[in-house]
N, C-alpha and C positions, 0 to 999 in steps of 0.2 A: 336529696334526703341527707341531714345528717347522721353522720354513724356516732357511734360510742363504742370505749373502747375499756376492756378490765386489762390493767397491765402489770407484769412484776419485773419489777428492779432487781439489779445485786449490786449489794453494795459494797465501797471497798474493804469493807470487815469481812463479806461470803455472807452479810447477812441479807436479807429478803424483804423489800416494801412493796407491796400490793396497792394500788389505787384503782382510781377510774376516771375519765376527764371524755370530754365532744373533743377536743382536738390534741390527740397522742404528739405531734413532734411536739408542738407547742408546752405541752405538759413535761416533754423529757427535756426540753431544754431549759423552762423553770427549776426544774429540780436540779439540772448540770450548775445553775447559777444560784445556787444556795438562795433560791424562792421558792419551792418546794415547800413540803414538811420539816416540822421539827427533826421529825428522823433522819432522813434524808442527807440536813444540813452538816451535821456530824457525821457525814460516813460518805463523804466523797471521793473521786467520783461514782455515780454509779451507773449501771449498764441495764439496757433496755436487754430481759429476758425470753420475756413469752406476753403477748398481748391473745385479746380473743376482742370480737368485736360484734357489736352488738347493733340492731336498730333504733334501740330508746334507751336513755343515757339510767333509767331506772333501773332495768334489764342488769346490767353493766356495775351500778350500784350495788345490784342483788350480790351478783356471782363477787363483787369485791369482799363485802362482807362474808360468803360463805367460803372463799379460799383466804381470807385475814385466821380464819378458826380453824385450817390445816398445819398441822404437822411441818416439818421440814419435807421431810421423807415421800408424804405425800405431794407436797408441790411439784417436789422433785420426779418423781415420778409423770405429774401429769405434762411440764415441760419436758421431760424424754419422750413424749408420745407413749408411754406405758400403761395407758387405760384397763389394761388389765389387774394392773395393781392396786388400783382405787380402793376396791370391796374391801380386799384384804388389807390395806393398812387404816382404815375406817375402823373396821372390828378392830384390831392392834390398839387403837388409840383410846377405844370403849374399855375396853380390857384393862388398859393402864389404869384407868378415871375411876374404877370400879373399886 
């Protein structure tokens, strides 16, 4: 079975790209070779963070899209294993928007 993978970068600014791809080296090392994103290109090099992996590369697609729409602070947290913090910086970010 193939897997699927939600993964984030950092990049050499500290900033954050989130994708998704069926085959993660292969993905991280397009993006090492400025074949990546347009983001990506301008902010080399950059380092594989936090992956999560998935059974159906749609799955994967989802959760890319729903951590593209976090926070720093929250990424940051869910890469520390900090799952505790989620709720709380969710509301935080509601609050701001409001």
């Amino acid at each position: 079975m193939v897997k699927a993978y939600t993964y984030i970068l950092q990049c050499f600014d500290d900033t954050f790209y989130v994708g998704s791809t069926k085959y993660l080296e292969k993905r991280i090392e397009q993006h090492q070779n400025a074949e990546g994103s347009e983001y990506t290109k301008r902010r080399l090099p950059v380092t594989l963070f936090y992956y999560e992996e998935y059974d159906r590369i749609d799955h994967a697609f989802y959760r890319e899209k729903q951590l593209q729409g976090w926070s720093r602070k929250k990424k940051l947290a869910l890469m520390g294993g900090d799952l505790e913090l989620l709720p709380e910086l969710a509301k935080k970010i509601f609050r701001e928007n409001e």
